[in-house]
N, C-alpha and C positions, 0 to 999 in steps of 0.2 A: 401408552406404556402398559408392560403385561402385569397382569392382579396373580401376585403370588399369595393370596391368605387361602386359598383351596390347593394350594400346590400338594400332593402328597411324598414328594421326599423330603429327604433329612439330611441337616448341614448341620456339625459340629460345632460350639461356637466356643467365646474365650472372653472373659472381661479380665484386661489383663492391668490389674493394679499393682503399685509399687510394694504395699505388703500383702494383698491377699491375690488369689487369682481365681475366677470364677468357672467354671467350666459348665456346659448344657448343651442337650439336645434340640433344634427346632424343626417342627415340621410345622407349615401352613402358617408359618408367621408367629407360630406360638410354642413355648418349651414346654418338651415331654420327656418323662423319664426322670432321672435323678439329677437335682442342679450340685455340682460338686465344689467346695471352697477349702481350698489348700495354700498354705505360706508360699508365699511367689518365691525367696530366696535369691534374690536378684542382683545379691554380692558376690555369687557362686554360680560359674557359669552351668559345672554340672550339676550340678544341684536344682536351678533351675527350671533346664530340659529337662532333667530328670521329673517332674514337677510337670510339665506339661504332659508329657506321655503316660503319667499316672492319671493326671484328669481327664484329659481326652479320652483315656482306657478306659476309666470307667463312666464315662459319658454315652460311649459307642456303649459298653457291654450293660445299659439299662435301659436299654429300647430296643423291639423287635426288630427295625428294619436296619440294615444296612446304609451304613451315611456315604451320601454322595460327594463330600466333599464337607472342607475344613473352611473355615471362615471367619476372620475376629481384626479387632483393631490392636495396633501395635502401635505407642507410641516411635517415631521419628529423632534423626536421620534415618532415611531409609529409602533401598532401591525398592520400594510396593511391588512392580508388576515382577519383579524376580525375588521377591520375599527376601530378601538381605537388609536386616537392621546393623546399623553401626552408626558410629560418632556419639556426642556429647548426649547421653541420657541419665541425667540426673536420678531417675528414680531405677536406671536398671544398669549401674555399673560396668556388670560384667560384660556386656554388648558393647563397649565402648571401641573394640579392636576392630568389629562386624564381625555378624554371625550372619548365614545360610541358615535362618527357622525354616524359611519355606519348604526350602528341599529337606530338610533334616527332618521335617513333620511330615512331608511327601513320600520319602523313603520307610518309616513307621509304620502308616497309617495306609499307604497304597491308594489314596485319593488326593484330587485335586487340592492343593492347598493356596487361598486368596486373603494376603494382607491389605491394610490399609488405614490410612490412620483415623480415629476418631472422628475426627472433621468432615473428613468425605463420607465415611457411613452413614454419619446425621443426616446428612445432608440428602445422602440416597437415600434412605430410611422415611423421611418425608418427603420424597419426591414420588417415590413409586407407591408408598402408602396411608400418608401424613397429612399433612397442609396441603401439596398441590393438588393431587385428587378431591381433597374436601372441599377447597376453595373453588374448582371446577364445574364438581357436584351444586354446590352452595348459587353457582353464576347460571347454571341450566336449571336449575329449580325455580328463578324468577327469570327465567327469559332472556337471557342476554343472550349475545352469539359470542361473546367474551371465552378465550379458553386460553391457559398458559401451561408452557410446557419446560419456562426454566424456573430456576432456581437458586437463593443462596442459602444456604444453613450459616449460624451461626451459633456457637455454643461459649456462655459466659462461664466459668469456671474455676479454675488454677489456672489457666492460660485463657488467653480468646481464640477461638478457633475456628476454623471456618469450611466450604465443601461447595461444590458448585458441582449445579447437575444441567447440562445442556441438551434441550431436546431429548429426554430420556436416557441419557448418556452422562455417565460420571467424566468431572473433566478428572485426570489426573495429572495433567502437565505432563512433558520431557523428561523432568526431572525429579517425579513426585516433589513437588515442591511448588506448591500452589496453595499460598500464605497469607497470612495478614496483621499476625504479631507482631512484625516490623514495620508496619506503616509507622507513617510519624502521627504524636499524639499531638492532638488540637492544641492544646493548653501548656503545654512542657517544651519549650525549642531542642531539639537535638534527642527526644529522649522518641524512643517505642512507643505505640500504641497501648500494646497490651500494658505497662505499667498504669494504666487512666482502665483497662475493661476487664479487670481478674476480682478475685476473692481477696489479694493483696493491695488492691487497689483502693477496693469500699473501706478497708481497714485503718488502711492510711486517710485517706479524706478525712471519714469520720474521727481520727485524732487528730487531724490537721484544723479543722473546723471548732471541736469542742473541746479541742487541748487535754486530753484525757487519755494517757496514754496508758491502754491497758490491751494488753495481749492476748487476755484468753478470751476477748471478745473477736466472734466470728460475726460474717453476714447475717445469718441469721439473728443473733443479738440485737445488732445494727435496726432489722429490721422491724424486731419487737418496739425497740427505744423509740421509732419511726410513729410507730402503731399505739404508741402510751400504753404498753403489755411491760415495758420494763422501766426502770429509774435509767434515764441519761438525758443525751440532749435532745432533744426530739426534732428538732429542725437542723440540727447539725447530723443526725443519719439519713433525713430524706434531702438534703444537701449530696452527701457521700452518693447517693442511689443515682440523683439528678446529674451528677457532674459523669458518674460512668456512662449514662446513657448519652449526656452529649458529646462526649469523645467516640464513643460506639458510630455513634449516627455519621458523627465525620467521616470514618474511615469507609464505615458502610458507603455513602455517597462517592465515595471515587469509585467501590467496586462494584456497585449496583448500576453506574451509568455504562459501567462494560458489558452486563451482562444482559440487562434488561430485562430481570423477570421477578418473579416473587422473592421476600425475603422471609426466612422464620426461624425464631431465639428460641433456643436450649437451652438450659442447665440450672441449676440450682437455683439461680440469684434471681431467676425470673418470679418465684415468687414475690419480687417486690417491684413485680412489673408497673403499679400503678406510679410510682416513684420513679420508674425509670425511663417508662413512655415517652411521655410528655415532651422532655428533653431529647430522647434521642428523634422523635419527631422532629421537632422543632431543626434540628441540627440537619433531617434532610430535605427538610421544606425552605432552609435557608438562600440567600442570595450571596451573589457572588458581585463583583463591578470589573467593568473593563476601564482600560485606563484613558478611555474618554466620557467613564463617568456614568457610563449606561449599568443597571442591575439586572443581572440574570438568574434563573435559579440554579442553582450548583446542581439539581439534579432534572434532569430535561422529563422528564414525567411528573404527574401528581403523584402523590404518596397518599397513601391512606394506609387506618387504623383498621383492620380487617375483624379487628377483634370487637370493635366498635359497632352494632346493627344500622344506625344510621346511615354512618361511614361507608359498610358495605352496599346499603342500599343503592348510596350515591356512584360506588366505584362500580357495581353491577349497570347501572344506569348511564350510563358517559354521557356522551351528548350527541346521541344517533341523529341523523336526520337523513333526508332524500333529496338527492342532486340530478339533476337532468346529464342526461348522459348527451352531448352538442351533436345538433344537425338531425337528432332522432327526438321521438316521442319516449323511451326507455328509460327510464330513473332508474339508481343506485343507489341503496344504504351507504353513509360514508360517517364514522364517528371517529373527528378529528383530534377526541381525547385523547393522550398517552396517559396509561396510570400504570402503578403497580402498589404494590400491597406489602404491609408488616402484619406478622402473627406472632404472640406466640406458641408455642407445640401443647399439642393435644397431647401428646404420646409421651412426652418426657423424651429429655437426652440419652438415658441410660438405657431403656426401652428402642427407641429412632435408632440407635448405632446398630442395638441385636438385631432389629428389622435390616434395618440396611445390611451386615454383612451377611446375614441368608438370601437377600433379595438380591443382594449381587453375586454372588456364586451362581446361585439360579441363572440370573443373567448370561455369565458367562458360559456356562455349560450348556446354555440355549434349551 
């Protein structure tokens, strides 16, 4: 996969929040020039756009070179590869009919302009210069002949979200719509995933556990009361932390035995990864039974904690050995181990996305 942190063009990017909106320049994977934060205005459609041609304006007009192209996540519904957002967006009203960003920002601006949503950036973002390469780097530094070239991003947050990178290739589906907030959740019959893997989640457990119904406690709260930094219950937030991670890990196991490649968690709540590990391991190291009673694992590879040195030592390590190749004197290396790997990100979610959507423009523009 190509190493864009020497690249020297420049992609316009966009952190596009429900009330603020962030606007920058990147070149070589890193922003230059003035980072711009402007009221998103997302109850008004002109207002808005209006709103992004202001930042982008003077995004472009506080760096020397000429940007080759526009690049940012857009929350969904949305046609990505034809840049049309529409349907039900809670946090951006006025899009709710569809809008044409793409071309609207294309016609503006006279460069290539590449949506997509949070999920896949991450996702790319640590694929071309994240986790996969470091864990690659990490497998050739002690020797393995071990190298992986997929990928799932996952980001814990206001939603759960997710991005699949195949062979160096973002998947984006048919229908941009390549999801995972509606799997079903482990623990709820009939309910969503994401209800059991959000910021809404940890909130409820931990009131459902310590019966302390108090609202202006966020994750982070949670996290402290975990840590005995604050007064509450303290095994009733690393309860809340544990119960996301094994809902997480569930849903992860259906989509990880699709894709077969590495997995690595984004977003905020990873700070209380030690709490949330455990379980969502547990949940893809689990077994399954067929109904003559035989147990399998729900996830056809090993799993390991990558974050772990032991662990990685082990997963760099398989179980090579040398087989006679029949009817010759010629041996073969053959290591009959599957594994694959959990991380979580180096880089941060918020960081991973802006990677990802300059690394993908690049891409595309070859």
């Amino acid at each position: 996969m190509k190493d864009f942190s020497k690249d020297s063009r420049t992609v316009l990017t966009l952190d596009a929040g429900g009330t603020n909106m962030v606007f920058g320049a990147m070149k070589g994977e890193k922003y230059v020039g003035e980072v711009v934060t402007l009221r998103a205005n997302t109850s008004d459609l002109d207002a808005c756009l209006g709103t992004m041609v202001e930042g982008f304006t003077r995004a472009r007009n506080s760096v020397d070179e000429a940007p080759c192209a526009i690049s940012f996540a857009f929350p969904g519904p949305a046609d990505y590869p034809a840049g049309i957002i529409g349907g039900y967006l809670p946090n951006f009203p006025s899009f709710r009919d569809g809008v044409a960003l793409g071309p609207f920002l294309q016609d503006k601006f006279h460069v290539p302009v590449f949506i997509n949503n949070d999920g896949d950036l991450f996702a790319f973002g640590e694929a071309i210069s994240g986790a996969l390469p470091s864990v690659n780097r990490k497998l050739e530094a002690l020797g393995s002949p071990k190298r992986y070239s997929n990928l799932l991003g996952y980001t814990f947050g206001t939603g759960f979200g997710v991005g699949c990178v195949i062979g160096g290739r973002l998947n984006r589906g048919d229908n941009s719509c390549v999801e995972t907030f509606c799997f079903p959740h482990s623990k709820l019959d009939g309910v969503i995933v994401e209800e059991g893997v959000s910021i809404r989640a940890v909130k409820r457990v931990y009131r459902e556990l310590s019966g302390v119904n108090d609202p202006t406690l966020e994750p982070k709260d949670i996290f402290y009361i975990a840590e005995g930094l604050r007064d509450g219950d303290a095994e009733a937030a690393k309860g809340a932390f544990a119960t996301m991670g094994a809902v997480a890990g569930e849903a992860m196991a259906m989509q990880v035995q699709l894709i077969d490649g590495l997995i690595v968690i984004g977003g905020g709540i990873t700070a209380a990864s030690k709490y949330i590990m455990p379980s969502l391991l547990g949940a893809l190291r689990g077994k399954r039974r067929t109904l003559g009673g035989e147990w399998v694992s729900k996830v056809q590879m090993k799993v390991y904690n990558l974050d772990d040195e032991a662990q990685f030592a082990s997963f760099a390590a398989g179980q090579a050995k040398t087989i006679k190749v029949y009817g010759t004197d010629r041996t073969v290396t053959y290591d009959p181990e599957k594994r694959i790997g959990v991380t979580i990100s180096k880089m941060g979610a918020s960081k991973a996305i802006a990677v990802g959507a300059y690394d993908f423009a690049l891409s595309e523009l070859g």
